[in-house]
Jmol script that loads the backbone (N, CA, C; Angstrom):
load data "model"
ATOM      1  N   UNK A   1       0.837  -1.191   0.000  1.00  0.00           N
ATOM      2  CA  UNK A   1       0.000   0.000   0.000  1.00  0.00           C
ATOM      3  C   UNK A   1       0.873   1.243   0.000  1.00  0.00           C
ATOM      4  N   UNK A   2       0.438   2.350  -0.904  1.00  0.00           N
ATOM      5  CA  UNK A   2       1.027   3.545  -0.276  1.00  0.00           C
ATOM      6  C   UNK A   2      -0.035   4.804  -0.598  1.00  0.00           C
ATOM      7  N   UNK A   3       0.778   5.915  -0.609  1.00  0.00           N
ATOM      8  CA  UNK A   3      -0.479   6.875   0.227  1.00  0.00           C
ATOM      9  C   UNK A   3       0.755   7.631  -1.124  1.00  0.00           C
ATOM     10  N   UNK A   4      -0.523   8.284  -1.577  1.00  0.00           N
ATOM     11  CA  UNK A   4       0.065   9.591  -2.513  1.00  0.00           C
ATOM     12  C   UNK A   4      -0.651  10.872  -1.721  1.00  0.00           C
ATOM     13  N   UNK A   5       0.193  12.011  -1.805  1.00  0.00           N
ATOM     14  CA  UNK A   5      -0.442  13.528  -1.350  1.00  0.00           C
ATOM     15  C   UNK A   5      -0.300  14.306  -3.174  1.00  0.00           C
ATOM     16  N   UNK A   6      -1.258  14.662  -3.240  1.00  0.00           N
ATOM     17  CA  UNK A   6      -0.976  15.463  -4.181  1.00  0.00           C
ATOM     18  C   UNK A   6      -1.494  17.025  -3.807  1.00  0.00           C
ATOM     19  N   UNK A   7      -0.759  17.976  -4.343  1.00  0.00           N
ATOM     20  CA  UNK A   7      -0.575  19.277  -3.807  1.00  0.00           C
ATOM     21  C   UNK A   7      -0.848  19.858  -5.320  1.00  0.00           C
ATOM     22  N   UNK A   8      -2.248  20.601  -5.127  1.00  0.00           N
ATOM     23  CA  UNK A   8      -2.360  21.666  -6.372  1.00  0.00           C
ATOM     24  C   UNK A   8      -2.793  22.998  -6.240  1.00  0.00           C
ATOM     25  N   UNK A   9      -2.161  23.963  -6.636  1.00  0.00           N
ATOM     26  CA  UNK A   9      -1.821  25.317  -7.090  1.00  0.00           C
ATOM     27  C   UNK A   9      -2.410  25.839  -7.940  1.00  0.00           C
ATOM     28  N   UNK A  10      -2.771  27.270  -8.534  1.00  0.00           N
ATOM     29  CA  UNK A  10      -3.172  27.914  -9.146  1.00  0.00           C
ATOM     30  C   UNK A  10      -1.426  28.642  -9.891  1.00  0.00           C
ATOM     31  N   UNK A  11      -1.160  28.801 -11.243  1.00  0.00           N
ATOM     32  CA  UNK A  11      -0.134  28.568 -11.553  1.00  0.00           C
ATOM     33  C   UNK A  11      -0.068  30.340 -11.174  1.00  0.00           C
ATOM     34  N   UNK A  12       1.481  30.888 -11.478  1.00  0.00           N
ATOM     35  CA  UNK A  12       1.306  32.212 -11.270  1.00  0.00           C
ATOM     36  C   UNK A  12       1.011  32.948 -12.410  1.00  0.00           C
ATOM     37  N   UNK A  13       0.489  33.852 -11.569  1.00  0.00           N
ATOM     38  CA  UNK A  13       0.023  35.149 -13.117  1.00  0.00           C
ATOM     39  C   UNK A  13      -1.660  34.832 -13.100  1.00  0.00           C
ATOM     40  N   UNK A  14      -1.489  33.446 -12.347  1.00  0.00           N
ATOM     41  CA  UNK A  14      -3.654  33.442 -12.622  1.00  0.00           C
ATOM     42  C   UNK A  14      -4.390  34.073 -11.146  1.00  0.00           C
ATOM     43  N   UNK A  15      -5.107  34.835 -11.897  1.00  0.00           N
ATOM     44  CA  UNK A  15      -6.162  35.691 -10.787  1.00  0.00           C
ATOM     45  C   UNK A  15      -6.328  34.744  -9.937  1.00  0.00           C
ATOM     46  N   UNK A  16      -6.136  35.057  -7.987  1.00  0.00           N
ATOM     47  CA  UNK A  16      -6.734  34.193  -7.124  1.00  0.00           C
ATOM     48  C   UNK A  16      -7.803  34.874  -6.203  1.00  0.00           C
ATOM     49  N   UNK A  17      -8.832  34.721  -6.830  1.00  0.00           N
ATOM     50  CA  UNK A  17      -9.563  35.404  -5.528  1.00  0.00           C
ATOM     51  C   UNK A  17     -10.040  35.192  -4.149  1.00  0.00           C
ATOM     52  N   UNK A  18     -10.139  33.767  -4.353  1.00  0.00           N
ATOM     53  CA  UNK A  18      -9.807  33.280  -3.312  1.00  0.00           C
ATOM     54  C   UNK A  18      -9.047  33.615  -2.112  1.00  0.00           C
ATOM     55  N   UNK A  19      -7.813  33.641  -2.643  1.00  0.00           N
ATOM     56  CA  UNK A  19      -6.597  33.887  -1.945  1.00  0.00           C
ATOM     57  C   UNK A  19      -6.550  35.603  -1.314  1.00  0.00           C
ATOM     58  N   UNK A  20      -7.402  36.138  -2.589  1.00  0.00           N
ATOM     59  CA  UNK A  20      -7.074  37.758  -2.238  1.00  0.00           C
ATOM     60  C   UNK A  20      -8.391  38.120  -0.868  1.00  0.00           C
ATOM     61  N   UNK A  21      -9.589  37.545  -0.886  1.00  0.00           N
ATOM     62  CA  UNK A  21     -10.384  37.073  -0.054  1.00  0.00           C
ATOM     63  C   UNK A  21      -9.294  36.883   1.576  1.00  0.00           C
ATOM     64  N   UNK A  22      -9.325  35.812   1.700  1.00  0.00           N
ATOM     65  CA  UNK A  22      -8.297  35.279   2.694  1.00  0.00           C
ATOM     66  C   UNK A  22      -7.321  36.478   3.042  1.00  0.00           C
ATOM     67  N   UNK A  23      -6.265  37.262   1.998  1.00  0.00           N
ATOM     68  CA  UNK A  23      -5.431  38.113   2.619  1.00  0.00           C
ATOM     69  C   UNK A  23      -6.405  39.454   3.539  1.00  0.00           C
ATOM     70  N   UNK A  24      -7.574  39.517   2.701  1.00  0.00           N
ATOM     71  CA  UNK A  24      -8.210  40.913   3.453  1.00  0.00           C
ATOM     72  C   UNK A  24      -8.944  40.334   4.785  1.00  0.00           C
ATOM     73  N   UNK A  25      -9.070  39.187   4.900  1.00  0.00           N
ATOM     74  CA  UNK A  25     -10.139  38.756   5.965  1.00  0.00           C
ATOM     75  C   UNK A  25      -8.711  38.393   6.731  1.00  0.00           C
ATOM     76  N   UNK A  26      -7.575  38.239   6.950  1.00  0.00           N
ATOM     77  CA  UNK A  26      -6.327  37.730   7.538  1.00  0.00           C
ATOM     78  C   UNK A  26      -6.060  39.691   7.881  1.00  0.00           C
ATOM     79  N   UNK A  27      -5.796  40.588   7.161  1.00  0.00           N
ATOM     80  CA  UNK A  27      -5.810  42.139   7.314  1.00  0.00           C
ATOM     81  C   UNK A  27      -6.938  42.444   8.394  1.00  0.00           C
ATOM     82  N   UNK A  28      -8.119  42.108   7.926  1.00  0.00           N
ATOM     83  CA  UNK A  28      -9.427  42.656   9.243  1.00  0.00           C
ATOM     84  C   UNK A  28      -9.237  41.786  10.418  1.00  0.00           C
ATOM     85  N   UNK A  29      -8.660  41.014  10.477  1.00  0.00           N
ATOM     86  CA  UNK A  29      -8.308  40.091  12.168  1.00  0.00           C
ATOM     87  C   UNK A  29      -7.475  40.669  12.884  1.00  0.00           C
ATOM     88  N   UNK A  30      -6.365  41.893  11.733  1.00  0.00           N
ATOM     89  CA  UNK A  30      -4.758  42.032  12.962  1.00  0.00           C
ATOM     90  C   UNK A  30      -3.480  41.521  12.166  1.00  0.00           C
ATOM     91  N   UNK A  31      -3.597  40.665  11.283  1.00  0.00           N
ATOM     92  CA  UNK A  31      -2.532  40.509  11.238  1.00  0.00           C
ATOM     93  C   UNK A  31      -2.030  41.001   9.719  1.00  0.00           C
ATOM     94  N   UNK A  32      -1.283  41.761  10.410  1.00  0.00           N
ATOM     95  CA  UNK A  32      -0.487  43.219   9.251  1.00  0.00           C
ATOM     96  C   UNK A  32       0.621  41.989   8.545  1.00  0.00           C
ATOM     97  N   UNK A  33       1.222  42.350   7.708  1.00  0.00           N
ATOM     98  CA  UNK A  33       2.196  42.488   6.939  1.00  0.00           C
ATOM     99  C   UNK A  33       2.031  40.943   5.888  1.00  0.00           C
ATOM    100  N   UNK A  34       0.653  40.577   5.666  1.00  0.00           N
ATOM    101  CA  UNK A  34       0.435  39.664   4.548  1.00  0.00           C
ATOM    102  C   UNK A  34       0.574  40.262   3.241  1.00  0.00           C
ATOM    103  N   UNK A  35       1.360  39.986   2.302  1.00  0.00           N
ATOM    104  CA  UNK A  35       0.928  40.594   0.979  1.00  0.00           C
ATOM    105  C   UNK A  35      -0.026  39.956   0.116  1.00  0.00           C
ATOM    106  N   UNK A  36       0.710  37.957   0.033  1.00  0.00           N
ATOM    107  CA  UNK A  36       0.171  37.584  -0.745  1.00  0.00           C
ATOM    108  C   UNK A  36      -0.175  36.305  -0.399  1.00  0.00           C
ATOM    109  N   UNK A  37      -1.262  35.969  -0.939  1.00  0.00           N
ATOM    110  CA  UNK A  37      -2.332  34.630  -0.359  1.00  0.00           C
ATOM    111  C   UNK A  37      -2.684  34.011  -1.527  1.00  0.00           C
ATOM    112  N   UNK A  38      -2.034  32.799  -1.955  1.00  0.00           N
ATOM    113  CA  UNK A  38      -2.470  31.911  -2.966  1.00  0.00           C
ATOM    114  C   UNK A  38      -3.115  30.665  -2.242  1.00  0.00           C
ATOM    115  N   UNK A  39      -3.954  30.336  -2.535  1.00  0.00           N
ATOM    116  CA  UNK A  39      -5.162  29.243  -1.955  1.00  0.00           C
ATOM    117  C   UNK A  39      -4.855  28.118  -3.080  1.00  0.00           C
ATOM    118  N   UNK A  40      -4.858  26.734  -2.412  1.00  0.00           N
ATOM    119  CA  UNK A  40      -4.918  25.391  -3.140  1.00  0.00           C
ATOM    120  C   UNK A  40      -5.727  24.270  -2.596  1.00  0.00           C
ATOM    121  N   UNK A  41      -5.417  23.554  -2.991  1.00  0.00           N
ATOM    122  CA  UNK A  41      -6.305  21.786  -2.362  1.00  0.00           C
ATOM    123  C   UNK A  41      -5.211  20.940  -2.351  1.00  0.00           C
ATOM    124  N   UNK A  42      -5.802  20.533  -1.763  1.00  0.00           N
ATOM    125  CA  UNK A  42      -4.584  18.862  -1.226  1.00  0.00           C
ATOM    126  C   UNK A  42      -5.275  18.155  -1.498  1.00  0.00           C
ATOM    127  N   UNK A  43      -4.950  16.805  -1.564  1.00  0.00           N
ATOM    128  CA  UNK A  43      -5.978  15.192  -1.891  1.00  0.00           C
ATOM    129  C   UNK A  43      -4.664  14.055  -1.141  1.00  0.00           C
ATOM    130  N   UNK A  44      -5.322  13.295  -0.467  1.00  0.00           N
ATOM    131  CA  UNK A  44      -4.493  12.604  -0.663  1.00  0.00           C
ATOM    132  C   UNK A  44      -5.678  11.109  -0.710  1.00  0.00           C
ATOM    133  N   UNK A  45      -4.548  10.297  -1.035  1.00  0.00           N
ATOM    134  CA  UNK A  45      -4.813   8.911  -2.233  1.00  0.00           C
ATOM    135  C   UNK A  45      -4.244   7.500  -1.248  1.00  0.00           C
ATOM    136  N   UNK A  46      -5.142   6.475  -0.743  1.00  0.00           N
ATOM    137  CA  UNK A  46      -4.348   5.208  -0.719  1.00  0.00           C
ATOM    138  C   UNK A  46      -4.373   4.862  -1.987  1.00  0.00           C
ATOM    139  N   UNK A  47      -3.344   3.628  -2.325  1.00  0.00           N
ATOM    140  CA  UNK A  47      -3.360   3.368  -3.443  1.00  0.00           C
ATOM    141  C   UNK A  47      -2.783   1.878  -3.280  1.00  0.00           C
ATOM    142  N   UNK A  48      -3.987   0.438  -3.878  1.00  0.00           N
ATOM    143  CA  UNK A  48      -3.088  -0.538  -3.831  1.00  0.00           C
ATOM    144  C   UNK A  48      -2.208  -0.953  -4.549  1.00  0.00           C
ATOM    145  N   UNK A  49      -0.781  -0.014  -4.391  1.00  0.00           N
ATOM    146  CA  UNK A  49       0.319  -0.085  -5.310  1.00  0.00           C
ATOM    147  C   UNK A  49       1.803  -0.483  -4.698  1.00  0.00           C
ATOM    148  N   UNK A  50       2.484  -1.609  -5.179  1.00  0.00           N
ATOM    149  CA  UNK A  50       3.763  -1.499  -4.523  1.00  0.00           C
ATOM    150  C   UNK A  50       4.867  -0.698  -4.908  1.00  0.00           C
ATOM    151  N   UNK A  51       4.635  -0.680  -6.614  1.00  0.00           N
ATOM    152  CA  UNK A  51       5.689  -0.121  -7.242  1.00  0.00           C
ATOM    153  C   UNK A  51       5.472   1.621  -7.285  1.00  0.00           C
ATOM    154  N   UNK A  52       6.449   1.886  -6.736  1.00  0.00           N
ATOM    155  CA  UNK A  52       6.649   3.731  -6.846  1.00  0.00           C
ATOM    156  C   UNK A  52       6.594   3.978  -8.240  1.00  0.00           C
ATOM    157  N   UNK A  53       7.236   3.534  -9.026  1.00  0.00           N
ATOM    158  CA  UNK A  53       6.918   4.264 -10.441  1.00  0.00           C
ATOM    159  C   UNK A  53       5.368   4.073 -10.792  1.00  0.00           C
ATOM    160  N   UNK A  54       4.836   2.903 -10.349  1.00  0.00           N
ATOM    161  CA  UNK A  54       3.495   2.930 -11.669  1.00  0.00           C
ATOM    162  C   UNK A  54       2.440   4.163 -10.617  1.00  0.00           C
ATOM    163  N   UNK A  55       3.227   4.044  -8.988  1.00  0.00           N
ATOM    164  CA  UNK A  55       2.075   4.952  -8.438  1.00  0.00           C
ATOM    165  C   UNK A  55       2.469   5.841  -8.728  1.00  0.00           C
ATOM    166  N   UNK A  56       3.021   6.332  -9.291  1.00  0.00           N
ATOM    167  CA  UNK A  56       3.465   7.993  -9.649  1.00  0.00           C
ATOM    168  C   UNK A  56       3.176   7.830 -11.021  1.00  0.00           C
ATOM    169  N   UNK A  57       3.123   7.104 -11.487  1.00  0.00           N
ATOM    170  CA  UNK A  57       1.897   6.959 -13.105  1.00  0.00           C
ATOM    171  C   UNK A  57       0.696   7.271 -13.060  1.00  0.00           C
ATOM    172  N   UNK A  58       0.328   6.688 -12.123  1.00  0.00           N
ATOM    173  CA  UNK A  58      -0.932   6.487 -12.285  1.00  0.00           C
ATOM    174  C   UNK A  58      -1.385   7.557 -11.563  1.00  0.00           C
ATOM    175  N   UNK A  59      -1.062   7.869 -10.072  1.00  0.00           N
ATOM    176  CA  UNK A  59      -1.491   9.319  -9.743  1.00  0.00           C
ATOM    177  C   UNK A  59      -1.341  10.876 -10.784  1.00  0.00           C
ATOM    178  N   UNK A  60       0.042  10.729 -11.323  1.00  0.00           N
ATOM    179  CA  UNK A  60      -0.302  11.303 -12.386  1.00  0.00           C
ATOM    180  C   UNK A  60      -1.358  12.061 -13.487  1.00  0.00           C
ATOM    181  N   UNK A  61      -1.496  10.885 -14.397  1.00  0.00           N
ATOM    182  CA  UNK A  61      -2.631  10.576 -14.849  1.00  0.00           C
ATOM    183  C   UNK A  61      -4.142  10.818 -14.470  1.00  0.00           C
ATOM    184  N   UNK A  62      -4.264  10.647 -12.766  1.00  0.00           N
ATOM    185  CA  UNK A  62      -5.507  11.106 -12.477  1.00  0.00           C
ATOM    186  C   UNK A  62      -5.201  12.845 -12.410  1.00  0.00           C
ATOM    187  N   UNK A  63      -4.358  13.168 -12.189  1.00  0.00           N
ATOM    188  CA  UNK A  63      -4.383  14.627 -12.062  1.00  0.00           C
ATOM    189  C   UNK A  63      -4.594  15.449 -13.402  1.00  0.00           C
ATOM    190  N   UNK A  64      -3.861  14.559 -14.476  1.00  0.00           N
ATOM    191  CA  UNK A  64      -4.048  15.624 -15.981  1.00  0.00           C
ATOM    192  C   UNK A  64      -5.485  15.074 -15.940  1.00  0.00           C
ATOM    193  N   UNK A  65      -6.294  13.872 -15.787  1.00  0.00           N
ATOM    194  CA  UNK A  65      -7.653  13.394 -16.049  1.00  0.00           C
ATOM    195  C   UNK A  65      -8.515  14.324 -15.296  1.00  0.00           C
ATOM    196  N   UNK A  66      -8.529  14.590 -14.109  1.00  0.00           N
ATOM    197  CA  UNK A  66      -9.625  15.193 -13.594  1.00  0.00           C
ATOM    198  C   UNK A  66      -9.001  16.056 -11.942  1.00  0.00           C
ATOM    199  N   UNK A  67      -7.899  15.454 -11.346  1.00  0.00           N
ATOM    200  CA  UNK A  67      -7.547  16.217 -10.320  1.00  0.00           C
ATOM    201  C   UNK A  67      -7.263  17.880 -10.470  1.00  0.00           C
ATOM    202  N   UNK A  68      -6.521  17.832 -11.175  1.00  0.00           N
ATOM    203  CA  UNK A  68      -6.129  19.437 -11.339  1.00  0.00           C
ATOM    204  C   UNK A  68      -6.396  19.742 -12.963  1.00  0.00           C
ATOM    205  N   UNK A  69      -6.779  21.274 -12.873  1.00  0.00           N
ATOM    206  CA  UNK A  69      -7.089  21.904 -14.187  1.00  0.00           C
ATOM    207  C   UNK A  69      -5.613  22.492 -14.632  1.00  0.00           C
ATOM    208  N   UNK A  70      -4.722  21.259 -15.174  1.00  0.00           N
ATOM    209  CA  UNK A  70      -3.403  21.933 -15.624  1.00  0.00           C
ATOM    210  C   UNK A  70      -3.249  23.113 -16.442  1.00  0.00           C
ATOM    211  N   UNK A  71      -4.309  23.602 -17.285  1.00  0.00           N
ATOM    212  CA  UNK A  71      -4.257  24.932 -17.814  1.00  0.00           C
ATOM    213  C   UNK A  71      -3.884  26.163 -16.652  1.00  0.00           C
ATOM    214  N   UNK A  72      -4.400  26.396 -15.584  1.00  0.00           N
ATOM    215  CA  UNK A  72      -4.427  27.233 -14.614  1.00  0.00           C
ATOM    216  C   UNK A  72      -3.576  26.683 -13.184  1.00  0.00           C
ATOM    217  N   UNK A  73      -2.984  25.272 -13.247  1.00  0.00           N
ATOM    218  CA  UNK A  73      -3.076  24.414 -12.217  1.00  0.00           C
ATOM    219  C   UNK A  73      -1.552  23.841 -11.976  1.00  0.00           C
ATOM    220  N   UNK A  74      -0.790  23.837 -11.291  1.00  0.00           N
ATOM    221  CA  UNK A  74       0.338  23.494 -11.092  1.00  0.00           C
ATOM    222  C   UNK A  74       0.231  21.573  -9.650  1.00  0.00           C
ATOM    223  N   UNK A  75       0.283  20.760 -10.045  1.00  0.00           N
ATOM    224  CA  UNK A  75       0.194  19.644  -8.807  1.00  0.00           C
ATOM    225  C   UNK A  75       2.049  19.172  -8.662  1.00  0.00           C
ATOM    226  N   UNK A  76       1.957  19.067  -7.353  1.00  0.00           N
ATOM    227  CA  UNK A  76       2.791  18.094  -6.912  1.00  0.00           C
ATOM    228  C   UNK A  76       3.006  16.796  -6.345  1.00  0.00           C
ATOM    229  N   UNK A  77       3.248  15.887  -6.523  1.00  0.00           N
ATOM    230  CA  UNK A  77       2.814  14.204  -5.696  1.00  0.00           C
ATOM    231  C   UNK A  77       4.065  14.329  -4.936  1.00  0.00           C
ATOM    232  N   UNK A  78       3.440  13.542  -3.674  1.00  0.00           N
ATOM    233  CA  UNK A  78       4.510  13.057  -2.874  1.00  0.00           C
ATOM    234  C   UNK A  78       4.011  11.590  -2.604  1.00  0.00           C
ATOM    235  N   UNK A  79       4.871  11.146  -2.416  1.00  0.00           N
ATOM    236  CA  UNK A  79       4.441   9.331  -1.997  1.00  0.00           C
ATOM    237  C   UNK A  79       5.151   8.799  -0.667  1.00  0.00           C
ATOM    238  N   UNK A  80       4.523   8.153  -0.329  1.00  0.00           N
ATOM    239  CA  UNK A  80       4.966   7.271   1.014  1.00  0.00           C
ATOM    240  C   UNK A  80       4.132   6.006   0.874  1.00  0.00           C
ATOM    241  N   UNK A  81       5.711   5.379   1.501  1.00  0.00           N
ATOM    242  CA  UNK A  81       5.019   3.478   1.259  1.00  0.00           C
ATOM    243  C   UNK A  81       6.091   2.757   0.588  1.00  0.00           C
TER     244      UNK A  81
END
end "model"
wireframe off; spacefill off
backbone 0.3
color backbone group
């Protein structure tokens, strides 16, 4: 078994409003000197896989398929196991 994390981003240069949300509501609490707030999602994955390469295939794959919108979308996998 192992456990994939995948980590996805909004790439730079793409509008986050989200994020710009979060910096002003982080400003109205007190806490001064935020500039910038980029917002993402995490997932993480068991996976019944032994081999590290095919799970990093195959997690992959789900990310250009449907995890992340790679046009706008930057992911990272990490694996353990």
């Amino acid at each position: 078994m192992m456990r994939a994390r995948v980590h996805i981003t909004l790439k730079h240069g793409v509008l986050d409003p989200q994020g710009k949300a979060i910096a002003n509501a982080l400003a109205g609490l007190g806490f001064a000197g935020v500039d910038d707030v980029r917002q993402g999602k995490y997932i993480e994955l068991k996976l019944e896989e032994t081999d590290r390469e095919r799970a990093r295939a195959k997690v992959d794959a789900m990310c250009q398929k449907l995890l992340a919108n790679t046009v706008i979308e930057n992911y990272r996998i990490d694996l353990e196991g």
